[in-house]
N, C-alpha and C positions, 0 to 999 in steps of 0.2 A: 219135791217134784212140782208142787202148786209154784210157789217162787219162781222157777224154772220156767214152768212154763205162762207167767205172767211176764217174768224179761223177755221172754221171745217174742210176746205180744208186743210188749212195749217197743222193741228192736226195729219191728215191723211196719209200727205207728211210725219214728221215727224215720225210714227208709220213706213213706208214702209221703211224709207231710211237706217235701218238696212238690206236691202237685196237686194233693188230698182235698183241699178245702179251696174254698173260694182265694183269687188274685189278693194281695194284699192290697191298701191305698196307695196309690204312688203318687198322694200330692208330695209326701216328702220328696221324691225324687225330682219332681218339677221344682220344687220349691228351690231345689240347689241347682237344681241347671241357672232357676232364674238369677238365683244369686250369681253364679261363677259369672252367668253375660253382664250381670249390673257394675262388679267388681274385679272380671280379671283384667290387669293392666295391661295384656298385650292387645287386646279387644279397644281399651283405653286410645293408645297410640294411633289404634287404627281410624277411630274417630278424630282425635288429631289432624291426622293427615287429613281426610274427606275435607275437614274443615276449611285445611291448608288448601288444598287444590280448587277447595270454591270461590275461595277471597282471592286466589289470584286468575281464576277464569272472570272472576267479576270485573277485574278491571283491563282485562286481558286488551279489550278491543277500545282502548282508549288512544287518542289522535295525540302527536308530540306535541308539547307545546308550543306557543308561538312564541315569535323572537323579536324583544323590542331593543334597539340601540339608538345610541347618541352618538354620533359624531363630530366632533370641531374639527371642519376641513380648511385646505388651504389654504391655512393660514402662513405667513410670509415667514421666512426664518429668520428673516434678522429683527421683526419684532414681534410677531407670534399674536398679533393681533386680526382678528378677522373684520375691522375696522379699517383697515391699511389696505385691503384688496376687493375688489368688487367681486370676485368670483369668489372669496372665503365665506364662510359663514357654520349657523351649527345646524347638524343632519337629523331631525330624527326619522328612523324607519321601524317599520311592523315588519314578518314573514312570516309565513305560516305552509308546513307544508302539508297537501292535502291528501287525502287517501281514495282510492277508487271506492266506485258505490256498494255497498252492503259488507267492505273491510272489516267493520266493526263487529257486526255477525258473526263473520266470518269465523274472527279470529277468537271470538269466545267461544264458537261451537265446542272444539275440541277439549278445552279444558271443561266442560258442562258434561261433556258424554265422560270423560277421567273422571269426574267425580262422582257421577251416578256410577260409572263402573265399580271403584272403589266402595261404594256402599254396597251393591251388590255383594262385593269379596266379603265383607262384611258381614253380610248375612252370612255367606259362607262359610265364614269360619266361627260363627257363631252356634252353624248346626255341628262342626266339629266339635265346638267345646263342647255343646249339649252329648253326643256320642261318647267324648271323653270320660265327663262326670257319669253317663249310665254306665258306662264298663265301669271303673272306679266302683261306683255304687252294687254293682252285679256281680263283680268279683268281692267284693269285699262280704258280702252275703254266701256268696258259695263257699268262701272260707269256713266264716261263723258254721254251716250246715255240715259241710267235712269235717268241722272241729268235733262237733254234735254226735257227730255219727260216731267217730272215733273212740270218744267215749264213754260211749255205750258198749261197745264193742272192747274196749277194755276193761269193762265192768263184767261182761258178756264171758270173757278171756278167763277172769278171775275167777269166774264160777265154775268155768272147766278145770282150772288149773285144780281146783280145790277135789272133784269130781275123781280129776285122772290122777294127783296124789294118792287119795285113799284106795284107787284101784292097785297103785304100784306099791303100794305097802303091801300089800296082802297078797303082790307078785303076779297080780291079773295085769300089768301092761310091765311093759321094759322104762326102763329109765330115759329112752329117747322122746319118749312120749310128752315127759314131763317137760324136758328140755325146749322142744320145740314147741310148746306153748309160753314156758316163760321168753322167747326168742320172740315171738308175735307178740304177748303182752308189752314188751320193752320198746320194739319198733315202734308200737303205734303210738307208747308214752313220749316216745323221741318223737313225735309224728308232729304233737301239740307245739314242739316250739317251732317247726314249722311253720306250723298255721299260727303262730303268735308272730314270725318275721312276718308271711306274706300280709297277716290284716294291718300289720304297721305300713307296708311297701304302698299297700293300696289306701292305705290314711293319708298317706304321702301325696298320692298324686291326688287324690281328691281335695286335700287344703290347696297343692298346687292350679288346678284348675279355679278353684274360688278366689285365689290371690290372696293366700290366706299363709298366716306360719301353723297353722293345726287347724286343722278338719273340726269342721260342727261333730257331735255325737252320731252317728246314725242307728235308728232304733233296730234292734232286731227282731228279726222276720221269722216263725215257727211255721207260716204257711205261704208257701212261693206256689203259685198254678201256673201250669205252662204258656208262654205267648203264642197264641194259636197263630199260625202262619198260613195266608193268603193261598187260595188255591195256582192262581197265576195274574201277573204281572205284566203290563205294557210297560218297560221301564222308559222307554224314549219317552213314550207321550207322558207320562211322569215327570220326565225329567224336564220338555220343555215346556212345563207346565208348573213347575215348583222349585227347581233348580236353581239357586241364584248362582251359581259359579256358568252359569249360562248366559244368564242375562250379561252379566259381566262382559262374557265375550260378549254380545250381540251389542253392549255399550264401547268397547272397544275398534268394534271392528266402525259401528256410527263413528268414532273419532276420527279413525285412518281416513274413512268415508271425506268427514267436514276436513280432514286434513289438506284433501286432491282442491275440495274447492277452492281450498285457502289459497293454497300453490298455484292455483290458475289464477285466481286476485292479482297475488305478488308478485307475477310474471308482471301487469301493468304497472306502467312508472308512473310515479307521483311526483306531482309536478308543485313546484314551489312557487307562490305568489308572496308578493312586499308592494307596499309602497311607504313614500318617504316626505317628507316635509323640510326641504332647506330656508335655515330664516337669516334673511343678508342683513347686512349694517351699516356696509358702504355704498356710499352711492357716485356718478360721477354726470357729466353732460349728458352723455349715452344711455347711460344706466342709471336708473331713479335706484336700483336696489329693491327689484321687487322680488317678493319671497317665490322658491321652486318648489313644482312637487312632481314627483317620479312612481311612476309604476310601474311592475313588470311583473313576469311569467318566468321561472325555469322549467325544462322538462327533463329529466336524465336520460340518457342511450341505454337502453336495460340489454347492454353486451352480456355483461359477467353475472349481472341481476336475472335475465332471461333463463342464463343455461343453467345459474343454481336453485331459479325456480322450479323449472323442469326435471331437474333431476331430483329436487323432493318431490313432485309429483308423482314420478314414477316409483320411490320411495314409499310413499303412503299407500301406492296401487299395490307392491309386493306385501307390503305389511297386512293388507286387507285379505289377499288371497293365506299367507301366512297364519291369520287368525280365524277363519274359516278353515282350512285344514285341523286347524287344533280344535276346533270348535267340533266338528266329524268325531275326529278324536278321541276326545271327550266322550261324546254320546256311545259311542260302541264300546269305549271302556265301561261306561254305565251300564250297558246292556250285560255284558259280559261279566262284570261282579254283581251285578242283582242275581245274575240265574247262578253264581254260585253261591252266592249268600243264602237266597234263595232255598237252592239243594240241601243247603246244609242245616239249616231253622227248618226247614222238612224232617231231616232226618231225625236230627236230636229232639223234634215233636214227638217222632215215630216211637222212638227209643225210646225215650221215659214214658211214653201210654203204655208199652209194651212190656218194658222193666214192670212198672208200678201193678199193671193188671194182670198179669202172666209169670213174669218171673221169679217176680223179689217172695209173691205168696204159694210159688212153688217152692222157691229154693228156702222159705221157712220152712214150710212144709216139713222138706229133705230134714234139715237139721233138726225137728224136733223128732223125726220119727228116726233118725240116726243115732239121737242121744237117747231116746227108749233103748232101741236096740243095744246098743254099749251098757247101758245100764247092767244089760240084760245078759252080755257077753255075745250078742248076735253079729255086734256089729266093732268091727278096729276101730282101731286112733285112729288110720289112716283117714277112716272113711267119718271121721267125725269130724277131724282137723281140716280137712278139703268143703266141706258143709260150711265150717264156720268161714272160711275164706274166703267161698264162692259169695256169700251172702252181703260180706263186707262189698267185695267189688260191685257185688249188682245196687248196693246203697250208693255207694260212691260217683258210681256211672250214673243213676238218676238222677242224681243234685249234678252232675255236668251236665248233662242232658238241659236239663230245665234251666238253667242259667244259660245253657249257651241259647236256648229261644231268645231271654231276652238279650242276649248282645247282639243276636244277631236282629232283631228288629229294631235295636239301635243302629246299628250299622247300614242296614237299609234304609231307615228315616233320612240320617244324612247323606243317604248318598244317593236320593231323588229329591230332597228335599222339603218329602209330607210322609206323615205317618198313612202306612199301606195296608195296617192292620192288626193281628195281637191285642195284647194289652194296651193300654191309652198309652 
């Protein structure tokens, strides 16, 4: 009976020590976010690009170049000398065309505001990955604690079985009795390989987030405390205050913005200037043969230049009001999964305080004064096998419970873009 009643203690310990003791350290867990942002390659690319869009806004607002030519002109056909004609000679000319004032500006604003955007995104999907590796990391722990529990509770199993054999020897229970504990002992032996695919599944995606072909070891956890959850939230002002899939827009919607001025620029024609240096060779009575030189002005009719100016103009206007809309969007989506994320890291708060201080040392309680009783013939199988049962699930429920705090304070972190409270 002493043994007996030391496993149940132990049973007990084991049920609590998902919230028992002090938060465990989570530098490890920061320590692999950090890694996954240093080393996943999709993160990689997206640097990349930022890169890509800045070297080409750098030289976005650069003037074409100038245009120098040679020409040997009228020169005579039948001997192709410009010696032979006083009007021949050779040309050279500059052109250069020019661009209206502040073009240059202009035209780099837009790729400057893309590329702070894309950093932005950046950040953003940086809190993703960080989200990612916590679930990864918090399921892979809630395994390990199911697993725990598990067997315990098939050692738990064993001890009845052994308990309710000797009673059906001696014809004090039926043969079903037996049965259906080796039925529960077996499930929950089948149970471990289970939890041995799921900690592989989630090994998985955590090497995948670090950009890795196998996951670092991660240490196991005997004492997980719950992430205390926030009494209430302003998630807007959160969100335009840490959010970078915000700023993002607000860098997008500046682009559309620099875009209208650009379009108004470009509507002005640009007008092309040359001048030229003709050097003679012939000379005559008339004409000594002195050298020409030429300048001049083009300006283009901005017909078809005018109306496809305007029509990007009005272009980057819908695009603006377009990215404001989404931008709305956005924010009331934010509101709307905070307050359920929210609700829900509330409850499963609720739940394992409630499990671990009310229930789980009732429902030992139950089972050990149940298994007195059967000792004693006071009490059925039924009423012993429903104890052992009850007990299992209310262990099982507290390690979800207290794991889902912390996914959901993951989930929330990235999805205002600061930690709101809980654990670090």
């Amino acid at each position: 009976m002493r043994s007996r009643l030391r496993l149940l203690g132990a049973l007990a310990v084991v049920a609590a020590r998902a919230h028992a003791a002090e938060p465990p350290p989570l530098s490890e867990l920061t320590q692999l976010q950090d890694a996954a942002i240093a080393a996943n390659p999709d993160l990689d690319a997206r640097r990349a690009a930022i890169q890509e869009i800045a070297e080409r806004a750098a030289v976005a607002g650069a003037w074409v170049d100038p245009v120098v030519s040679v020409e040997y002109s009228n020169a005579p056909v039948s001997t192709w000398s410009i010696a032979d004609h006083p009007m021949a000679g050779v040309q050279l000319r500059v052109q250069q065309a020019l661009r209206p004032p502040q073009w240059s500006a202009r035209r780099r604003a837009p790729g400057e505001h893309e590329a702070q955007a894309r950093g932005h995104t950046l950040s953003d999907a940086e809190l993703s990955l960080r989200a990612a590796v916590a679930r990864a990391y918090w399921s892979l722990h809630r395994t390990r604690l199911l697993r725990e529990v598990t067997v315990a509770h098939i050692a738990r199993t064993e001890e009845l079985l052994e308990i309710v054999v000797a009673r059906y020897k001696v014809g004090a229970v039926g043969q079903h009795a037996v049965l259906r504990l080796e039925v529960l002992r077996d499930r929950l032996t089948d149970n471990l390989a289970d939890f041995d695919r799921t900690e592989r599944e989630h090994a998985a995606a955590l090497a995948r987030a670090l950009g890795q072909g196998a996951a670092p070891p991660v240490l196991a956890r005997d004492t997980i405390a719950v992430s205390a959850p926030p009494e209430a939230v302003d998630w807007r002002a959160l969100a335009e205050r840490d959010r970078p899939a915000l700023d993002a827009l607000d860098e997008r919607i500046a682009a559309e913005q620099a875009g209208v001025a650009l379009a108004e620029t470009e509507a002005l024609p640009d007008p092309v200037v040359w001048a030229g240096y003709r050097v003679r060779v012939a000379a005559t009575e008339t004409d000594p043969g002195t050298d020409f030189v030429s300048v001049g002005v083009g300006v283009p009719l901005p017909l078809g230049s005018g109306r496809m100016a305007g029509g990007e103009r009005q272009a980057r206007l819908s695009a603006v009001a377009r990215l404001a809309a989404e931008r709305r969007a956005m924010l009331d989506a934010i509101a709307a999964e905070g307050e359920t994320a929210l609700a829900r890291w509330q409850r499963s708060a609720d739940r394992a305080k409630t499990y671990t201080d009310v229930l789980i040392p009732a429902a030992t309680s139950a089972l050990q004064t149940t298994q007195a009783d059967f000792a004693t013939g006071r009490a059925d199988f039924a009423s012993l096998f429903e104890a052992e049962v009850a007990l299992l699930d209310l262990e099982r429920a507290v390690i979800e419970a207290t794991i889902d705090t912390h996914v959901q304070h993951a989930e929330t972190t990235a999805l205002v873009g600061a930690n709101i409270g809980g654990s670090p």
